[in-house]
DOFI-867297 format. One record per residue (C-alpha): residue in one letter; x, y, z. Coordinates in steps of 0.5 Angstrom, whole numbers, padded with zeros to 4 digits, always signed. Each point is the difference from the previous one (the first is absolute). Layout:
! residues N
aXYZ;...
***
This chain:
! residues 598
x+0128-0227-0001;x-0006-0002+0003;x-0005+0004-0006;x+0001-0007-0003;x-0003-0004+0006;x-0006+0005+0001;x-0001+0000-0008;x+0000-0008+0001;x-0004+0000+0006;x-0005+0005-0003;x-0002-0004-0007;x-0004-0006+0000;x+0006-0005-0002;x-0004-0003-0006;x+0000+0006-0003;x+0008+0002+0001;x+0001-0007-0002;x+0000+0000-0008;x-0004-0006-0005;x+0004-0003-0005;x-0004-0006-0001;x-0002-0003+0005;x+0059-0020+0032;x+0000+0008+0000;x-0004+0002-0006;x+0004-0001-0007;x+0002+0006-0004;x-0004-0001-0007;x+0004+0006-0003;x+0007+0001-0003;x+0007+0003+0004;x-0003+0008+0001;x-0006+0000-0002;x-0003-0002+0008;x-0003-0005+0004;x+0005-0003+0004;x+0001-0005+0005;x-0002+0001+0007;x+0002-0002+0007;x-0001-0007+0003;x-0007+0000+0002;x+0000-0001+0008;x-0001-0006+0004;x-0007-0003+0000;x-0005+0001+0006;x-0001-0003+0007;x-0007-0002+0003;x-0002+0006+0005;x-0006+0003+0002;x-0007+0002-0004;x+0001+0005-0005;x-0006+0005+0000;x-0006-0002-0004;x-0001+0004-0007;x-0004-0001-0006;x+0002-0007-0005;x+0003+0001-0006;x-0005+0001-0007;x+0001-0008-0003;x+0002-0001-0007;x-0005-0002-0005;x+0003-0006-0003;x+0005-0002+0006;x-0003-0001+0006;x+0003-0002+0007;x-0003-0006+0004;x-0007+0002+0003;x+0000+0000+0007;x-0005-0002+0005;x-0002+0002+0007;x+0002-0005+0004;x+0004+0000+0007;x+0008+0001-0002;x+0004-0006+0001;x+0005-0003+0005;x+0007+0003+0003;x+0006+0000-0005;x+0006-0005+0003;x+0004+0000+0006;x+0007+0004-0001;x+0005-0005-0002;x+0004-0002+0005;x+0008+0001+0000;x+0006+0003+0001;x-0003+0008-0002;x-0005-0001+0006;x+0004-0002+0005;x+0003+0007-0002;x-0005+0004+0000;x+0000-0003+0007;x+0006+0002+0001;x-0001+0007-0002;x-0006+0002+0004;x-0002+0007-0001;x+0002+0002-0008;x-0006+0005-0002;x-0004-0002-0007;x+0003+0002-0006;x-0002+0006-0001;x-0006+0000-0007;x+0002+0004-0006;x-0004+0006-0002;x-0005-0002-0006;x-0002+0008-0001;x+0006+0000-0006;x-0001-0008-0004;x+0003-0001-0007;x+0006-0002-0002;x+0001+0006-0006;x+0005+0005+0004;x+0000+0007-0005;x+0006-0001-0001;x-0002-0008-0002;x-0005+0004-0005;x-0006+0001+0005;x-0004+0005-0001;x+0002+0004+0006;x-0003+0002+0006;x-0006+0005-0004;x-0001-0006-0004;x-0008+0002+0002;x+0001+0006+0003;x-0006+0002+0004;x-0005-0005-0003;x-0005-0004+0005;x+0002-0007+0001;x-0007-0002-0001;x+0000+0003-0006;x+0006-0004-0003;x-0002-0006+0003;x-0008+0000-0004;x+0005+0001-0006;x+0004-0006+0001;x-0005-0004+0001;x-0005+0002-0005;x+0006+0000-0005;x-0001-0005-0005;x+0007-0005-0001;x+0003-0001-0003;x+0002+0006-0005;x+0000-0002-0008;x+0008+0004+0002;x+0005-0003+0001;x+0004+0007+0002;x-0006+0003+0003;x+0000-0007+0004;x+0007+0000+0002;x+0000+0008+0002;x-0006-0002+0004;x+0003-0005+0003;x+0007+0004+0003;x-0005+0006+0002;x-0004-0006+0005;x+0008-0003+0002;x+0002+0008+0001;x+0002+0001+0007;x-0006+0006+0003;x-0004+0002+0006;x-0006-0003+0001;x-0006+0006-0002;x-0004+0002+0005;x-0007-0002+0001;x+0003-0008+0000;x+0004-0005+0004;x+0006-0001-0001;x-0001-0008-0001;x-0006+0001-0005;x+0004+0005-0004;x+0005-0006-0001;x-0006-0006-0001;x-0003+0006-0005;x+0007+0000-0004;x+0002-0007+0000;x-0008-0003-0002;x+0001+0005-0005;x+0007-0004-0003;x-0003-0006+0001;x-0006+0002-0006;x+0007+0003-0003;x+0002-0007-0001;x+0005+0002+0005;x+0001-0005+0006;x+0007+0001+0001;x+0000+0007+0001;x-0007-0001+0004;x+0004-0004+0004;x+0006+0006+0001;x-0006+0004+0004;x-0004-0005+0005;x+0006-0004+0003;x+0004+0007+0002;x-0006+0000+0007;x-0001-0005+0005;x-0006-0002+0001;x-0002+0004+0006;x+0000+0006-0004;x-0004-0003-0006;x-0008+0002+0000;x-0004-0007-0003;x-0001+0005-0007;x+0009-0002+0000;x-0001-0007+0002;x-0005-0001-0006;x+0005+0003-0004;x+0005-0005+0003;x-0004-0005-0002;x-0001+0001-0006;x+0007+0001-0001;x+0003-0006+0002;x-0006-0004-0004;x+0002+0004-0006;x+0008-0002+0002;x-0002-0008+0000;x+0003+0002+0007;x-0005-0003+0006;x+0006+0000+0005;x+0000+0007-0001;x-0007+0000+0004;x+0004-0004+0006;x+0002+0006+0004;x-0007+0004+0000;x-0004-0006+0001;x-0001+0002+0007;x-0002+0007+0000;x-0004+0000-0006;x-0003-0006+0003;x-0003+0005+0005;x-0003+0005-0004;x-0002-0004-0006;x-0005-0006+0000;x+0001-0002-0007;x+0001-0007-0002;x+0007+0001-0003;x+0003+0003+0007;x-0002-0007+0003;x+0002-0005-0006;x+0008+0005+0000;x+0001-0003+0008;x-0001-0007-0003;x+0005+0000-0006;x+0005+0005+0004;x-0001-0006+0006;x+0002-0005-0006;x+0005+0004-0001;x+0003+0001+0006;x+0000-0008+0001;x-0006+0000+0005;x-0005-0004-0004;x-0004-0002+0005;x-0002+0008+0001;x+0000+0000-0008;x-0006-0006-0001;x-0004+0003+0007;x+0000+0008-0003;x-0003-0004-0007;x-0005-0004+0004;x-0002+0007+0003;x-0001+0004-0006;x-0004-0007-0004;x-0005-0001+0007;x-0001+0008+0001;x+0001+0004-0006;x-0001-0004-0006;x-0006-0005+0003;x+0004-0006-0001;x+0002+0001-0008;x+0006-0002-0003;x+0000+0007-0005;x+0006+0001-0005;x+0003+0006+0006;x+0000-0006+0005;x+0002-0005-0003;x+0006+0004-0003;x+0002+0003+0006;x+0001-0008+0003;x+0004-0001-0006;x+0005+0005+0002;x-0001-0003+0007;x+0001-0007-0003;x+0007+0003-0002;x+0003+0003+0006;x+0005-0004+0005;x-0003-0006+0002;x-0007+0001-0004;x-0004-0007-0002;x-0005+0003-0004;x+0000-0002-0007;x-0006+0005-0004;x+0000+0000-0008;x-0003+0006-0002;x-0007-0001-0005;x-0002+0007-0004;x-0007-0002-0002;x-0006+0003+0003;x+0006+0007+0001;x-0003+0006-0004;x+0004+0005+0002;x+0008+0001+0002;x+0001+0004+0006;x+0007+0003+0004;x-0001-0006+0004;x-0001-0006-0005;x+0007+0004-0004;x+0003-0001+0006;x+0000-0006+0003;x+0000-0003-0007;x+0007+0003+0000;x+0004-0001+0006;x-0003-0008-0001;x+0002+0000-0008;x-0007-0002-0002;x-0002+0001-0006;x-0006+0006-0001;x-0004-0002-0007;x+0001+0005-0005;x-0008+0001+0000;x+0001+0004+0007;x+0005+0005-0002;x-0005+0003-0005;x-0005+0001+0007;x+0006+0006+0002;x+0003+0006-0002;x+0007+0000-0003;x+0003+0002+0006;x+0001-0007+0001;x+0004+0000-0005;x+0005+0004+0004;x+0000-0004+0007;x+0001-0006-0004;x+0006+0001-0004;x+0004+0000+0007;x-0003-0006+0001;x+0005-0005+0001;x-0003-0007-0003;x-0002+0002-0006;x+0001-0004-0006;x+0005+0003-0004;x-0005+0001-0006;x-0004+0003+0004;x+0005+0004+0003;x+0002+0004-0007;x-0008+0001-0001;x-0001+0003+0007;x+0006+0004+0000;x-0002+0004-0007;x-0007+0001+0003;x+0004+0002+0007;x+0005+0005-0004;x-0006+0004-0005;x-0003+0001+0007;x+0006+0004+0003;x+0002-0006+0005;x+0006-0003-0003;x+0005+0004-0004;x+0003-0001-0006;x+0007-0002+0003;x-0004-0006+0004;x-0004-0002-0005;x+0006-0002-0004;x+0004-0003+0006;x-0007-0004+0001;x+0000-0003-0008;x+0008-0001+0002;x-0002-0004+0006;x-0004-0004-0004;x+0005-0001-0006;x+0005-0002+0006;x-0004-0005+0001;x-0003-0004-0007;x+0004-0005-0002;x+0005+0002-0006;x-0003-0004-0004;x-0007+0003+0001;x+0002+0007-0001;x+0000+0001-0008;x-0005+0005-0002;x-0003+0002+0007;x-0001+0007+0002;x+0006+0000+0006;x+0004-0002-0006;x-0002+0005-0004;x+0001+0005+0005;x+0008-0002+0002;x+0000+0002-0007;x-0003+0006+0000;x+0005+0002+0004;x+0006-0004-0002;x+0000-0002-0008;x+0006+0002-0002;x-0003+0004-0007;x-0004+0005+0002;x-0005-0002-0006;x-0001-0006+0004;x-0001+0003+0007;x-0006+0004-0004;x-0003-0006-0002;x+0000-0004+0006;x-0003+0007+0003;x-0006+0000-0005;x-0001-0007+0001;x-0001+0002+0007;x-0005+0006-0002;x-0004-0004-0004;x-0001-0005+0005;x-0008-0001+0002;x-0006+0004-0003;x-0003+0005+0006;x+0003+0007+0001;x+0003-0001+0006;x+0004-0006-0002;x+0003+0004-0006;x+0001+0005+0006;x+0003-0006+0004;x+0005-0001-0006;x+0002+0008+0000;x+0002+0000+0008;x+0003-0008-0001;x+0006+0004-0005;x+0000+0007+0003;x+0008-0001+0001;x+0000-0003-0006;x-0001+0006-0004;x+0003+0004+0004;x+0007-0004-0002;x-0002+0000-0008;x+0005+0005-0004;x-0005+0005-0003;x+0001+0000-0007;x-0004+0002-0006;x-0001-0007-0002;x-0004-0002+0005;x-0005+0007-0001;x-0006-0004-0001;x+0001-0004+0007;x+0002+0006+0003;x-0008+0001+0003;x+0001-0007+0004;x+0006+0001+0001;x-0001+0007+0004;x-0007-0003+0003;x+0004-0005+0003;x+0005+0004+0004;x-0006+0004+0002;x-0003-0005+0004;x+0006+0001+0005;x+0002+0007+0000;x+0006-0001-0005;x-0001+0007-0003;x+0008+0002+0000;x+0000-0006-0004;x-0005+0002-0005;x+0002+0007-0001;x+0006-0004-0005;x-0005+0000-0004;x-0002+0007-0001;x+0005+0001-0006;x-0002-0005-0003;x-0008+0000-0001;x+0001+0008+0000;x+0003-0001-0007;x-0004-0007-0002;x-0006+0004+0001;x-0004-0006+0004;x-0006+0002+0003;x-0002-0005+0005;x+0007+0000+0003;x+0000+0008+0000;x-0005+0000+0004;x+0002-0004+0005;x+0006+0004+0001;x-0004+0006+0000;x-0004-0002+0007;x+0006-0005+0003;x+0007+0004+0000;x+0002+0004+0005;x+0001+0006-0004;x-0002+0002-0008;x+0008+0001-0002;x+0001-0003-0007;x-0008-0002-0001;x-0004+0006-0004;x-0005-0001+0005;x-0007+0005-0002;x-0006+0001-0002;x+0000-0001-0007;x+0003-0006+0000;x-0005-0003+0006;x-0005+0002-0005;x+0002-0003-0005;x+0001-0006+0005;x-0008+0000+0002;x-0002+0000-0008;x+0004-0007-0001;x-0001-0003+0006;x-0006-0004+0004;x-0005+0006+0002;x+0003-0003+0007;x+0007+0000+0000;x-0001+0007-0004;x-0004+0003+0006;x+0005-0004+0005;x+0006+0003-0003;x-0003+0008-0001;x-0002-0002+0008;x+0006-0002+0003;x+0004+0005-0004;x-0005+0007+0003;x+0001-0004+0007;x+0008+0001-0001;x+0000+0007-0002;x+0003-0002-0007;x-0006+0003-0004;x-0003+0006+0001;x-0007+0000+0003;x-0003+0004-0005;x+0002-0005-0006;x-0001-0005+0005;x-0007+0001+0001;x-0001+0001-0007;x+0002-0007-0002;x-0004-0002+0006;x-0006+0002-0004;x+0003-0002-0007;x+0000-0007+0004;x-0007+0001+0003;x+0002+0000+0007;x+0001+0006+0005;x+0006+0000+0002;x-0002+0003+0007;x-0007-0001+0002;x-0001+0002+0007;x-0003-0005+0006;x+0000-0001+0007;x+0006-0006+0000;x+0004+0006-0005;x+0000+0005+0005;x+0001-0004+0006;x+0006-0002-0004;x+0003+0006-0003;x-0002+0003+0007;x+0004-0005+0004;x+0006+0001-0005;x+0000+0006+0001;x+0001+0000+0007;x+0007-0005-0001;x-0005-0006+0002;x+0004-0006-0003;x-0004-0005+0004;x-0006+0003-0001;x+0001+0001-0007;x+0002-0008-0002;x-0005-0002+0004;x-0005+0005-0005;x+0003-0001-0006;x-0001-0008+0002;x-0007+0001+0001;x+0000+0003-0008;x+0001-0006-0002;x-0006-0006+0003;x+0001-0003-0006;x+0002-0008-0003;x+0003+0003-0007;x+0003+0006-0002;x-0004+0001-0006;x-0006+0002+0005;x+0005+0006+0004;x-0003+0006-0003;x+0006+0004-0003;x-0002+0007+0004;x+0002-0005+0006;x+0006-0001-0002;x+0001+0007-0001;x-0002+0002+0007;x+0004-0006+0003;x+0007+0002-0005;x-0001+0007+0002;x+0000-0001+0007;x+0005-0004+0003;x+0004+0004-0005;x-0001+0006+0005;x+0001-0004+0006;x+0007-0002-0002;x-0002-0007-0003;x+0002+0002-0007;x+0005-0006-0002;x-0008-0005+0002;x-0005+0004-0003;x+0005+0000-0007;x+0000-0009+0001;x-0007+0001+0000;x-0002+0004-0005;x+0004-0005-0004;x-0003-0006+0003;x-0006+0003-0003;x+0002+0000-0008;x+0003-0006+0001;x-0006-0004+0003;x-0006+0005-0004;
***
């Protein structure tokens, strides 16, 4: 196990790194196919001692947190409240402190959940995954390598050697945050309590709550991360918790420190931010409006802030971030209803949201637009995808639905809207020609059980692009002349990508020859295995039964915006080795995903 940490260790990551072009987590997957629903994540953290000091965080390009300040840290929180429970804590004297959970083992994904198990890194340094997290670009152009990656950082696993246990959990939950994933990044930093975080974890802490729209989240760490970290946002979360708690005399002095002795008397957009949130809590005086002008950039902070008060952020500023935002939004919960569908798509192409949310999230909307209104929209539509009583109708309220905005992903977006739509349509020979569609859609949610009714159908009809889909996406090939004949005779009709991603996919799960497949590479002008340093470190770590290791390898094959830049001897790299370390049913997903989005 640990030749993979020692081969990691021992090469210049830039090197091992591909250039390709420069609530408990939700189970995006249908019954048996895996990722369940983990336990409820434990109680939130109690101010204690300072944590050990440790290296911060490497910040996201385009969401950047609060900038700090020197400056001295602030006054004390409040007094306890007075009351009943104190008179019998008095009454009590003696009682030893609850003992603090161990964080050596964080994650809510048991084995049995669908976590990756206790060798999930083998013997690989701690150091070394850590720099590979960080450097990894998020988000994925896969939606399944996304959500693959998502369960291998939620997997309930010990903490590698050659880092803190706090550090390993801030490395894991930053790099969910850049996933989009801000619930499931919330899952890991609240199991600690305060005095076990390191200011690397508090960070994290911060950037998470930020990315919830949730600044009360921040109260019961402001104290101890206060006495580790100067930064500004440590000081201006006393004031708005203070807000919060009915104090606002200790709310207003906290925002008067930051203005005199961090922010040199200016009302900036934080500050004035940070007093809207003031302005809301109990007791609170301030009425602040928000002006955008003069704003260039969109940071973790502004988001925030912005969402927890219900400001509106110019759509301008969202073009300053990542699509991550994409997927801390779609959970806010003041959006516009029309905002509310076109954020949810963008969520549920990133792998945040799941099909089944994503129709409860257009059905929320339906719920709520007047009858007289609901003519001809798509959540309309959608009830009928579903409920038409003639199958011809449901169809056509599906292709509807598919044809729905001009971008890939929003055509992908349609495809993960009908998954269990197309599942509940009868096969028949009739509809063969919407057969592609029909089968790209029950992808998007692993429904290949349901898929496999097709089989018969398009064996007979002779339909290729439908052929070729089953090929790579059934559990197995009975009934389906799956070979390389026909994978040829695929290649030369298709687009030179989907030809390449086909004879890939298909070589990667052994259900082509290597020596036809090899060939065919070369008729497609691709080498189906050329070797690299991120190939060898990836066959290395499947060879070694790694299944974190290798997720996280195969996500750095992908540091790409579009799956038309993911080179095919990638896929064929990724698809083969998660097969070998058990994760046969994914890799199949993916190299689906893979013709679909080519």
């Amino acid at each position: 196990m640990a030749l993979i940490g020692a081969a990691l260790a021992g090469v210049g990551l830039a090197a091992a790194i591909p250039a390709i072009g420069q609530e408990a987590p939700e189970s995006l997957l249908p019954p048996g196919f895996g990722d369940p629903v983990p336990p409820a994540p434990p109680p939130g953290p109690r101010p204690s001692p300072t944590p050990t000091p440790s290296q911060a965080p490497t910040p996201l390009p385009t969401i950047q947190p609060l900038p700090g300040q020197p400056a001295a840290p602030g006054a004390a929180a409040g007094e306890l409240v007075e009351g009943e429970g104190e008179a019998e804590e008095d009454a009590l004297p003696g009682l030893p402190p609850e003992p603090l959970l161990a964080i050596d083992r964080v994650g809510p994904l048991l084995d049995i959940d669908g976590g990756m198990g206790n060798g999930a890194f083998g013997g690989t340094d701690g150091q070394t995954l850590s720099q590979l997290m960080r450097r990894l670009d998020a988000p994925l152009p896969s939606r399944w390598t996304s959500m693959l990656l998502r369960r291998t950082l939620l997997s309930n696993v010990p903490t590698p050697h050659g880092v803190s246990a706090p550090d390993w959990i801030a490395e894991r939950a930053w790099l969910l945050l850049r996933m989009g994933e801000a619930d499931s990044a919330r899952l890991l930093v609240q199991v600690p309590d305060a005095s076990q975080y390191s200011p690397k974890l508090f960070e994290v802490a911060m950037q998470t709550s930020l990315a919830l729209g949730d600044p009360a989240g921040l109260c019961p760490l402001v104290e101890p991360a206060s006495a580790v970290s100067r930064a500004t946002g440590w000081l201006l979360a006393r004031a708005m918790c203070a807000a919060m708690a009915g104090e606002p005399g200790t709310a207003s002095a906290a925002i008067e420190q930051a203005r005199r002795t961090r922010l040199a008397g200016r009302n900036t957009i934080d500050l004035l931010l940070a007093e809207k949130v003031v302005g809301a809590g109990v007791n609170g005086r301030r009425s602040i409006t928000i002006e955008w002008q003069g704003v260039d950039q969109l940071t973790t902070w502004r988001y925030g802030l912005a969402s927890a008060t219900a400001v509106d952020i110019p759509a301008a500023l969202f073009r300053t971030v990542g699509p991550q935002v994409m997927g801390w939004r779609a959970r806010a919960p003041m959006l516009p209803d029309g905002e509310r569908i076109s954020t949810g798509r963008r969520a549920a192409v990133l792998g945040v949201l799941s099909s089944a949310a994503l129709v409860d999230l257009y059905g929320g909307v339906l719920d709520r637009t007047d009858p007289s209104e609901q003519s001809g929209t798509p959540p309309l539509r959608l009830r009928d995808a579903y409920a038409a009583a003639d199958q011809g109708d449901r169809l056509a309220a599906m292709r509807g639905l598919w044809e729905e905005g001009e971008s890939r992903d929003d055509h992908y977006a349609g495809l993960i809207l009908t998954a269990r739509a197309a599942a509940r349509f009868a096969p028949s020979a009739d509809y063969l020609a919407d057969s592609p569609q029909l089968l790209r859609a029950m992808f998007t949610a692993g429904l290949d059980r349901r898929a496999a009714r097709w089989t018969g159908i398009v064996e007979s009809g002779g339909e290729d692009e439908s052929w070729a889909l089953l090929a790579l996406g059934l559990p197995g090939t009975r009934g389906l002349t799956v070979s390389a004949s026909r994978a040829r005779s695929y290649a030369g009709s298709a687009d030179t990508l989907k030809g390449q991603f086909l004879v890939a996919g298909l070589a990667g799960l052994g259900r082509i020859g290597a020596d036809d497949a090899r060939n065919m590479a070369g008729d497609l002008d691709f080498a189906l295995d050329l070797p690299s340093r991120w190939s060898q470190l990836l066959d290395r770590a499947a060879a070694s039964g790694q299944k974190g290791t290798t997720v996280l390898l195969a996500a750095i094959g992908m540091q790409t915006n579009d799956w038309r830049y993911v080179p095919p001897t990638h896929l064929y790299h990724i698809v083969s080795a998660l097969r070998r370390v058990g994760l046969e049913p994914e890799a199949r997903m993916i190299a689906v995903e893979a013709l679909t989005r080519s």
